[in-house]
PAFIKOL-787885 format. One record per residue (C-alpha): residue number from 1; residue in three letters; x, z, y. Coordinates in nm, 3 decimals. Example, Ala and Ser with C-alpha at 12.3 -4.5 7.8 and 13.67 -1.06 7.14 Angstrom:
# PAFIKOL-787885
(1,ALA,(1.230,0.780,-0.450)) (2,SER,(1.367,0.714,-0.106)) 
# end
This chain:
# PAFIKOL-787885
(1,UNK,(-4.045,-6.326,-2.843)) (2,UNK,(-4.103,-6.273,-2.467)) (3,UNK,(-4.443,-6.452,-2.508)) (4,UNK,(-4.534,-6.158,-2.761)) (5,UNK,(-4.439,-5.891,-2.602)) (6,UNK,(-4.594,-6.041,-2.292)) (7,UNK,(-4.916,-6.051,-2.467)) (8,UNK,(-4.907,-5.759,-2.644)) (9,UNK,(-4.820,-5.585,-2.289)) (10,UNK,(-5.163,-5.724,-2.159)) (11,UNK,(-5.359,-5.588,-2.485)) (12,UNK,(-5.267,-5.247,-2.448)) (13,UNK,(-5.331,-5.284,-2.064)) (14,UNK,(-5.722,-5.457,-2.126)) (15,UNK,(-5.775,-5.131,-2.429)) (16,UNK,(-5.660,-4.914,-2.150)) (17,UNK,(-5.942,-5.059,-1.893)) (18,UNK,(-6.206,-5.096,-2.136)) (19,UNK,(-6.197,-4.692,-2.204)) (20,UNK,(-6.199,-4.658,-1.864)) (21,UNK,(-6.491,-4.928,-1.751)) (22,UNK,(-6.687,-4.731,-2.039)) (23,UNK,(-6.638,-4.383,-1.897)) (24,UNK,(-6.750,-4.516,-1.550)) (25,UNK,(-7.066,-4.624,-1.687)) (26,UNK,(-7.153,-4.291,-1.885)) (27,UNK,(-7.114,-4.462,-2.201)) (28,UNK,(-6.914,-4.362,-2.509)) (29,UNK,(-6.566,-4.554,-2.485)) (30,UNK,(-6.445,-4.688,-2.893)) (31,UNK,(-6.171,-4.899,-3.044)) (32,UNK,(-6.265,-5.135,-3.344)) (33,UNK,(-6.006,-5.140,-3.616)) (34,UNK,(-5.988,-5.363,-3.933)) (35,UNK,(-5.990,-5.178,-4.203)) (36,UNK,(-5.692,-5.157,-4.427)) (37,UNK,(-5.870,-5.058,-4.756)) (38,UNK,(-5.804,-5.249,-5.076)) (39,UNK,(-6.189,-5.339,-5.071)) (40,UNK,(-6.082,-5.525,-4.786)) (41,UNK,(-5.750,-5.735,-4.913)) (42,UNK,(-5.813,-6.066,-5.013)) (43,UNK,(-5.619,-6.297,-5.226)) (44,UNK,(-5.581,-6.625,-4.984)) (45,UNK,(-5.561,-6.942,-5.221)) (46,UNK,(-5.443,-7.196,-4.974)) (47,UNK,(-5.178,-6.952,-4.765)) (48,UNK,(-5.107,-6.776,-5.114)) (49,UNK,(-5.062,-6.462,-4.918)) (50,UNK,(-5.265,-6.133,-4.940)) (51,UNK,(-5.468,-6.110,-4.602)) (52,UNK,(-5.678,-5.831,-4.440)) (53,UNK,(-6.036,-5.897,-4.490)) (54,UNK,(-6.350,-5.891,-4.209)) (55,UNK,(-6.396,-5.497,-4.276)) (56,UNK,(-6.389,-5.300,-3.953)) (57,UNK,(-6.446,-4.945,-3.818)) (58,UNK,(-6.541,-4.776,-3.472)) (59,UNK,(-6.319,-4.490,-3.369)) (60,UNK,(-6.497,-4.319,-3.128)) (61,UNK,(-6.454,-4.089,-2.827)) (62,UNK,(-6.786,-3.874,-2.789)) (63,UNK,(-6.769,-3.833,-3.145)) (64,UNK,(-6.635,-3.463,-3.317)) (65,UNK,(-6.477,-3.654,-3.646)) (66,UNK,(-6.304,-3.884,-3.456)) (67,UNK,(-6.200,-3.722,-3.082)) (68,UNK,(-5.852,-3.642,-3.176)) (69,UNK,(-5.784,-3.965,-3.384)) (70,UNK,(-5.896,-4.132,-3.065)) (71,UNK,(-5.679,-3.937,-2.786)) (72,UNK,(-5.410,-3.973,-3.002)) (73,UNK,(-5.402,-4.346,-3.045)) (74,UNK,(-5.443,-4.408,-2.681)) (75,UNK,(-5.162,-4.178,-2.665)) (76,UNK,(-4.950,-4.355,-2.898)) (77,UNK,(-5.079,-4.706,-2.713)) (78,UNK,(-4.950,-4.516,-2.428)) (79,UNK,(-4.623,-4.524,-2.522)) (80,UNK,(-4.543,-4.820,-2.598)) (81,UNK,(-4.684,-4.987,-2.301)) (82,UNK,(-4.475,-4.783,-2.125)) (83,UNK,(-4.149,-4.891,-2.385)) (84,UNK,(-4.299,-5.224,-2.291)) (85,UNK,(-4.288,-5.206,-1.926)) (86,UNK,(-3.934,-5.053,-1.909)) (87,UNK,(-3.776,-5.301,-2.154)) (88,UNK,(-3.665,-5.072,-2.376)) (89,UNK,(-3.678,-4.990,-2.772)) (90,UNK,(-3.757,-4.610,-2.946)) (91,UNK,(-3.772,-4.551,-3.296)) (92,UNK,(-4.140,-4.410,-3.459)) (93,UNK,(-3.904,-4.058,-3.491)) (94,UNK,(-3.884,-4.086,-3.079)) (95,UNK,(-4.193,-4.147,-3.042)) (96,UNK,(-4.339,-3.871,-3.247)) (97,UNK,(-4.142,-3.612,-3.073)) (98,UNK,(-4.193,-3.785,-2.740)) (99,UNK,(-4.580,-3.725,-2.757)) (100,UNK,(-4.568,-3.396,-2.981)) (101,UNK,(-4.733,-3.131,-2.787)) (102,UNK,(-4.806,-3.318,-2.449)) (103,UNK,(-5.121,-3.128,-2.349)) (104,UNK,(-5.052,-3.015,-2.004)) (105,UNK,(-5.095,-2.582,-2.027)) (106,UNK,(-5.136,-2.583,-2.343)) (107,UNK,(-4.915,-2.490,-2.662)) (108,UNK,(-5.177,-2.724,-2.887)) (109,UNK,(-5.006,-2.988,-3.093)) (110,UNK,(-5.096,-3.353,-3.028)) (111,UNK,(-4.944,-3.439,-3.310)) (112,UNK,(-4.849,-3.177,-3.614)) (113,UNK,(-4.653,-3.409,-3.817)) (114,UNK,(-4.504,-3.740,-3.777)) (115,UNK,(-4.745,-3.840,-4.100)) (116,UNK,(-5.010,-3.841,-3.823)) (117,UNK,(-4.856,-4.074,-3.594)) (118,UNK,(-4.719,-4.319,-3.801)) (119,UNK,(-5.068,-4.438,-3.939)) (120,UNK,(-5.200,-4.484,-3.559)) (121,UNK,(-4.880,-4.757,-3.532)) (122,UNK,(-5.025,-4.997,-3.787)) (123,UNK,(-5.400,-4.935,-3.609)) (124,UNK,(-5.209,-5.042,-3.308)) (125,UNK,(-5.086,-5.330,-3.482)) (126,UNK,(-5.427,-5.455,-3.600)) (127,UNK,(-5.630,-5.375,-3.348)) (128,UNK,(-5.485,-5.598,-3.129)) (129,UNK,(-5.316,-5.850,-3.384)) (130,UNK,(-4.972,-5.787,-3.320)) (131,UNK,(-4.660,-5.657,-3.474)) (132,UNK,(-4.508,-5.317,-3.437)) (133,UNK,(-4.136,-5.485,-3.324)) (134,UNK,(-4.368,-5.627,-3.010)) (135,UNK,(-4.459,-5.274,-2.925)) (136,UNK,(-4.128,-5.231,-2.946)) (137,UNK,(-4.105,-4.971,-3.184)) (138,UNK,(-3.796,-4.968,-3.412)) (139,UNK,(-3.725,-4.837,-3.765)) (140,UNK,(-3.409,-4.794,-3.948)) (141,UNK,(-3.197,-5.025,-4.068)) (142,UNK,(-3.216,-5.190,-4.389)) (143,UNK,(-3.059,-5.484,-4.586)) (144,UNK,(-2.787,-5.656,-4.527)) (145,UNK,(-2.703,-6.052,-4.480)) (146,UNK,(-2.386,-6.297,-4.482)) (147,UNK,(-2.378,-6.674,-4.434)) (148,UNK,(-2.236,-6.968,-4.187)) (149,UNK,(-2.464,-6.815,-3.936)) (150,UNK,(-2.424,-6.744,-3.565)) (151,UNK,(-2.646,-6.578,-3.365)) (152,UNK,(-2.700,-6.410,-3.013)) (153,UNK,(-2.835,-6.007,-3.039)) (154,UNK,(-2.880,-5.904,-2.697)) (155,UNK,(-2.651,-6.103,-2.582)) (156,UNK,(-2.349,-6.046,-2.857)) (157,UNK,(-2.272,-6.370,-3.021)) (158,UNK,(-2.204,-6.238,-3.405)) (159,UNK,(-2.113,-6.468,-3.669)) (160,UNK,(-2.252,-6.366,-4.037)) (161,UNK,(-1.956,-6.452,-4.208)) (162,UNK,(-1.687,-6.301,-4.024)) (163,UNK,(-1.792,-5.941,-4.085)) (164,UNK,(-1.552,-5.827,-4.373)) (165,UNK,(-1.686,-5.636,-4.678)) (166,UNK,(-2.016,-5.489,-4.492)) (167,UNK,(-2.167,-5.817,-4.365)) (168,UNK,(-2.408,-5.809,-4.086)) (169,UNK,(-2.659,-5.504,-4.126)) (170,UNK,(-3.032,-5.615,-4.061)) (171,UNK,(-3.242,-5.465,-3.753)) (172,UNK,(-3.607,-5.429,-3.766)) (173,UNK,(-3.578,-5.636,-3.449)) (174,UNK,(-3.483,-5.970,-3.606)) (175,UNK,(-3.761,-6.139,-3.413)) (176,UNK,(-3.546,-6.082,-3.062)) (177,UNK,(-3.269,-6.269,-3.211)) (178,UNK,(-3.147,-6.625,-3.139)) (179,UNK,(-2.999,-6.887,-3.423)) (180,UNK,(-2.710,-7.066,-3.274)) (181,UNK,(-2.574,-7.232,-3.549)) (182,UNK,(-2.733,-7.209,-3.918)) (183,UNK,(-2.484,-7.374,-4.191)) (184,UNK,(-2.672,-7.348,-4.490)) (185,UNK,(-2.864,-7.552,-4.779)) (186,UNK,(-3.086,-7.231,-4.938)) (187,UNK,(-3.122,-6.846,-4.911)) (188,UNK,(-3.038,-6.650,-5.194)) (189,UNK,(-3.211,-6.283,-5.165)) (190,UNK,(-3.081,-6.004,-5.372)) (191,UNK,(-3.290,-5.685,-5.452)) (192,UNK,(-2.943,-5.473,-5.597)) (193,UNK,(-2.679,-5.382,-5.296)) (194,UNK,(-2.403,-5.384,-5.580)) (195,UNK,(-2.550,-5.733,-5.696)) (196,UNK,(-2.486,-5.881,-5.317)) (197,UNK,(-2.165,-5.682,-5.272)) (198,UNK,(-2.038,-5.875,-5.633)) (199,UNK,(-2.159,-6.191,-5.472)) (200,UNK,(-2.023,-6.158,-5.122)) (201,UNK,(-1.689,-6.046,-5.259)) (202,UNK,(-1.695,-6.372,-5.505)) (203,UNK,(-1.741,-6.566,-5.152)) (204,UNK,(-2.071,-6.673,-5.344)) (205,UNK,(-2.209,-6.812,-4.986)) (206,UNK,(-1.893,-6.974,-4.932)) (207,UNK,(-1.849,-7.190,-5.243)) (208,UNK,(-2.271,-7.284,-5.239)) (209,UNK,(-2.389,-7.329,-4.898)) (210,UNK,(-2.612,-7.022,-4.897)) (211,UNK,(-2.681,-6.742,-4.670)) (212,UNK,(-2.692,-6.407,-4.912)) (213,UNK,(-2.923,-6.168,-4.793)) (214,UNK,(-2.901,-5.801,-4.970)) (215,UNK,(-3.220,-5.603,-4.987)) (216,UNK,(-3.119,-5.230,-5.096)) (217,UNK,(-3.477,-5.266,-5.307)) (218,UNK,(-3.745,-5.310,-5.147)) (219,UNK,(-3.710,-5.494,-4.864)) (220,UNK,(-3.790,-5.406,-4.517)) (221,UNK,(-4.018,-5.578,-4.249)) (222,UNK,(-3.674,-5.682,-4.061)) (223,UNK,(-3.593,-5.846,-4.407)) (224,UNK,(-3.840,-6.006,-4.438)) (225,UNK,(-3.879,-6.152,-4.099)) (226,UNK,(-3.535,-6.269,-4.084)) (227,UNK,(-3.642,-6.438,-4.487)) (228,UNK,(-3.940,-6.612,-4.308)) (229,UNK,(-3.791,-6.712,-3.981)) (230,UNK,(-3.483,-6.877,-4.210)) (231,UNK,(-3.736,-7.075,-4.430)) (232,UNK,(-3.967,-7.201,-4.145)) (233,UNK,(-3.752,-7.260,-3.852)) (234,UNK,(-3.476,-7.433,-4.077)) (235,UNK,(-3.647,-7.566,-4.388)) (236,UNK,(-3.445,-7.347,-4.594)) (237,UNK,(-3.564,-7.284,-4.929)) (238,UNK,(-3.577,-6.947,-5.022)) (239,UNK,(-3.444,-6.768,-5.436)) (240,UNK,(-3.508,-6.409,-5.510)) (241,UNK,(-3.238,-6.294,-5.768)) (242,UNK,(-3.378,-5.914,-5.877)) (243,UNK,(-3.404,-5.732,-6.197)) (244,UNK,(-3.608,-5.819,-6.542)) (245,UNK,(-3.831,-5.565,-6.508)) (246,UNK,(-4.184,-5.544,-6.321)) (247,UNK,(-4.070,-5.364,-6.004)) (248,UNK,(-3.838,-5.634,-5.945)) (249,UNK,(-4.116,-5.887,-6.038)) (250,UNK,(-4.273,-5.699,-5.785)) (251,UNK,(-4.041,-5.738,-5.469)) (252,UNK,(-4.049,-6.139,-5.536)) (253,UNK,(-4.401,-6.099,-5.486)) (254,UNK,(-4.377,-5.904,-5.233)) (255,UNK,(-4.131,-6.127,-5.011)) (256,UNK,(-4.353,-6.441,-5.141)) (257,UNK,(-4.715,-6.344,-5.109)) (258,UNK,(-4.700,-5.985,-4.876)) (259,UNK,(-4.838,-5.677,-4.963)) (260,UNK,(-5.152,-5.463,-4.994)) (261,UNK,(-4.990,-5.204,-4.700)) (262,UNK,(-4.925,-5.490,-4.434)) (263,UNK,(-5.218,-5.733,-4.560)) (264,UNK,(-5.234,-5.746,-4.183)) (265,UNK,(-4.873,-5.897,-4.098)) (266,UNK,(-4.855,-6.116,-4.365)) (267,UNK,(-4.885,-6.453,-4.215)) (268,UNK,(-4.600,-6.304,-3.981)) (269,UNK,(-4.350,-6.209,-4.282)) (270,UNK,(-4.418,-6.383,-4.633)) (271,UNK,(-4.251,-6.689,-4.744)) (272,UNK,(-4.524,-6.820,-4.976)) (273,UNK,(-4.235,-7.086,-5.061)) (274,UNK,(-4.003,-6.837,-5.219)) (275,UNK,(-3.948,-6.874,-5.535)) (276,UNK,(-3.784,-6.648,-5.797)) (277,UNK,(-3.413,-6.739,-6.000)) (278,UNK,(-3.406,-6.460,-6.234)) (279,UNK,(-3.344,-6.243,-6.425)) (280,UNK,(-3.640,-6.320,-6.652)) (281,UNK,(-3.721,-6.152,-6.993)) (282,UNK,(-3.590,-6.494,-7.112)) (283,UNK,(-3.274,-6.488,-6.954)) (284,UNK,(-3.184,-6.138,-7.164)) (285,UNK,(-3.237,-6.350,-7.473)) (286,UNK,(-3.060,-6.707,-7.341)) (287,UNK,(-2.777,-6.541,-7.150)) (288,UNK,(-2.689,-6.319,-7.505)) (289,UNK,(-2.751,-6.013,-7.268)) (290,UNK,(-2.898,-5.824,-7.572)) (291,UNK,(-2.703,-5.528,-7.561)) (292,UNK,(-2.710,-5.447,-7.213)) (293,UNK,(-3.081,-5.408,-7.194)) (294,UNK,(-3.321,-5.108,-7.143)) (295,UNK,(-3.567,-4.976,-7.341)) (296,UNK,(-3.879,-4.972,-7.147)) (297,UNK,(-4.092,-4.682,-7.083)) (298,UNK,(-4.495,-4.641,-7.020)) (299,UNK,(-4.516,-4.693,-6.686)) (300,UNK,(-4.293,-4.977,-6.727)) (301,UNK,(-4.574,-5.147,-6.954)) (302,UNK,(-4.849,-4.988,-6.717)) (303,UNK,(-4.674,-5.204,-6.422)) (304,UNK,(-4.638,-5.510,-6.586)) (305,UNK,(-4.994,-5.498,-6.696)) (306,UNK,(-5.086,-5.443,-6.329)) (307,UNK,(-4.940,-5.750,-6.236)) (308,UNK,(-5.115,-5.947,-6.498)) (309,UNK,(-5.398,-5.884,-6.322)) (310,UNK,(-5.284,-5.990,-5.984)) (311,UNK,(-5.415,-6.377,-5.913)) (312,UNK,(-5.044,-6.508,-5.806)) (313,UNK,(-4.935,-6.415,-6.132)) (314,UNK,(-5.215,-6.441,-6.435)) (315,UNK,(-5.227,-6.831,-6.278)) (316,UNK,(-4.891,-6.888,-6.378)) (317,UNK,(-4.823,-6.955,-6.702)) (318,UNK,(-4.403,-6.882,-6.635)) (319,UNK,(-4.502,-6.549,-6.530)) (320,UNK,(-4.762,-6.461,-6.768)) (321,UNK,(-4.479,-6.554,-7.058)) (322,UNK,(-4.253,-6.281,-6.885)) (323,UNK,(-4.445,-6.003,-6.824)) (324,UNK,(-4.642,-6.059,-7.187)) (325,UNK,(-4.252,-6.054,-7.304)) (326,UNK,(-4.154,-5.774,-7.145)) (327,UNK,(-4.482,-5.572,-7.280)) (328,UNK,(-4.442,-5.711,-7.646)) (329,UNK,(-4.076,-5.696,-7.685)) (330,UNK,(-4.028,-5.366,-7.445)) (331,UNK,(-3.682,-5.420,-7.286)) (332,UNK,(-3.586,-5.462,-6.926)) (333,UNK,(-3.268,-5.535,-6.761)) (334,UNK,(-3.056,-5.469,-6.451)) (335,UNK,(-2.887,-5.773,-6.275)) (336,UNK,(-2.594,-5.545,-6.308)) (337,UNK,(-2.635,-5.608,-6.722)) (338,UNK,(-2.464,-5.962,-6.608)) (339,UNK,(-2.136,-5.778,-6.587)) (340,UNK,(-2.164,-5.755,-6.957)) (341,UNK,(-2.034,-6.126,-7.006)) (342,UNK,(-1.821,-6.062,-6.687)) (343,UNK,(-1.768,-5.917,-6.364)) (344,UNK,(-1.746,-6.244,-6.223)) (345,UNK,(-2.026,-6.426,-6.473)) (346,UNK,(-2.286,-6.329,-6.239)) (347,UNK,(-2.140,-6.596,-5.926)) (348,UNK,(-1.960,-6.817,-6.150)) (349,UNK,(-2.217,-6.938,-6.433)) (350,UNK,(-2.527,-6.706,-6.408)) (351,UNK,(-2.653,-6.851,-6.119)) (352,UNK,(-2.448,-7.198,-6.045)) (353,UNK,(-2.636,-7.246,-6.438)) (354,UNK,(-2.981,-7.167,-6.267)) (355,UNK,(-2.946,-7.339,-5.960)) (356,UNK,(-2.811,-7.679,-6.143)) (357,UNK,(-3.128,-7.648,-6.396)) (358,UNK,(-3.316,-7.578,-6.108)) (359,UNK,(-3.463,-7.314,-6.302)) (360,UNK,(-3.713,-7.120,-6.065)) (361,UNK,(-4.046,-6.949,-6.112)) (362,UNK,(-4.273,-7.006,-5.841)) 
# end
């Protein structure tokens, strides 16, 4: 981590000097940026992750449509080489407010709304091939994780599974933290908060050697970091329990393969190895979970007909069954709808049945 932010520290510094070794010498100072257009996301078959493309744009200085955009990402670069050299962290609220209206006598507005500034983060980020935790910008905290884990957080020694009922809420900082001990044999990632509260309180981790990691929905870029850095530092294979419909579909593919929005990070926080454990169309029909399901609606169908189209599914002929099930028989389901067998069917045959059958979709 010190490397990165080391490195990111001297990026910021060299796109500082080369504005200003271009203004010495008359000429018209620019920053090239890789686009992030869907023209320019790319399927990659070896990685299996969705990566940014070769598409780039100039942002110029002398230039009337892009002046402002330009001031206000050196601003924003600014910033965080300053967070940088002071050691310290600020959330993307701080530093909108930090930089809003910084024109010295002058009432203009740098930036009018934090929509503005947020964008010129991710430039930041692929610009100079980096990640917005190494410019040491922070967001808020989502998911939450328990397991026979200890770690160090600036310098607190926390152990996962000594943390009561709330377990150990995830920072968007993961990659600062240190593994001390990891007691584990797989990582079990669940999209529903009520589905990883059932588990936890069943002592689920406990009883199957897993670390349970609870997404809230769609998971966050902490999540996912912490989902990578557990299956490639420690081997640990990686299950995504969400619902039977195609937005849960979705998250798996999310977590596995990345996503259009950070095409540019996703080498840095996919697990191509994850695979998912349900709940499937299928399982609504094996698991008698008939009359707990949901009738779906249009843009239900219109989802799940979206992700036919996507490569990392239409090559699979497990998730081409599902999502042609899903359209043809239109139901969804909840993993809540296990409670319909049981509050406690969900930890104590649900998923000890998967996991024995080994019954994944990749």
């Amino acid at each position: 981590m010190a490397d990165d932010v080391k490195k990111t520290s001297n990026k910021l510094a060299e796109m500082g000097e080369d504005v200003i070794k271009t203004l010495e010498k008359e000429g018209n100072p620019s920053i090239d940026i890789p686009l992030r257009t869907l023209s320019n996301v790319v399927f990659d078959k070896k990685t299996k992750q969705l990566m940014l493309g070769d598409k780039s744009a100039k942002r110029y200085f002398f230039n009337v449509a892009h002046s402002k955009k330009f001031m206000q990402t050196m601003m924003v670069g600014g910033f965080c080489k300053s967070l940088l050299d002071e050691g310290i962290h600020a959330s993307i609220r701080d530093m909108y407010y930090n930089l809003k209206r910084t024109l010295a006598d002058s009432n203009e507005n740098t930036f009018d709304e934090q929509g503005e500034s947020d964008p010129l983060i991710v430039d930041l980020e692929v610009a100079l091939d980096t990640l917005r935790e190494h410019l040491h910008l922070t967001t808020d905290r989502k998911g939450i994780v328990a397991g026979d884990v200890i770690i160090e957080d600036r310098g607190d020694e926390i152990n996962w599974g000594k943390l009561g009922s709330g377990g150990w809420s995830i920072p968007s900082t993961v990659d600062e933290i240190t593994f001390k001990s990891v007691k584990a044999e797989f990582v079990l990632v669940v999209e529903k908060n009520a589905g990883f509260e059932r588990l936890h309180e069943d002592k689920f981790w406990q009883k199957f050697k897993c670390i349970l990691i609870g997404t809230g929905g769609q998971p966050s870029r902490g999540t996912r970091l912490l989902i990578q850095r557990l299956n490639s530092e420690y081997k640990l294979p990686v299950y995504v329990f969400a619902d039977s419909d195609s937005y849960g579909f979705y998250i798996y593919s999310v977590i596995k393969s990345g996503s259009i929005s950070l095409a540019h990070v996703s080498d840095r926080i996919a697990t191509p190895e994850a695979r998912f454990i349900g709940l499937t169309v299928s399982d609504i029909y094996n698991y008698d979970l008939k009359k707990a399901i949901i009738k779906t609606r249009e843009v239900d169908i219109k989802r799940a007909k979206e992700l036919l189209q996507y490569e990392w599914f239409n090559k699979n002929p497990r998730w081409v069954k599902e999502l042609n099930l899903m359209i043809e028989k239109g139901v969804k389901a909840e993993i809540e709808a296990l409670s319909h067998r049981g509050l406690k069917f969900m930890s104590e045959e649900y998923l000890p049945d998967k996991l024995r059958k080994k019954d994944f979709i990749d």
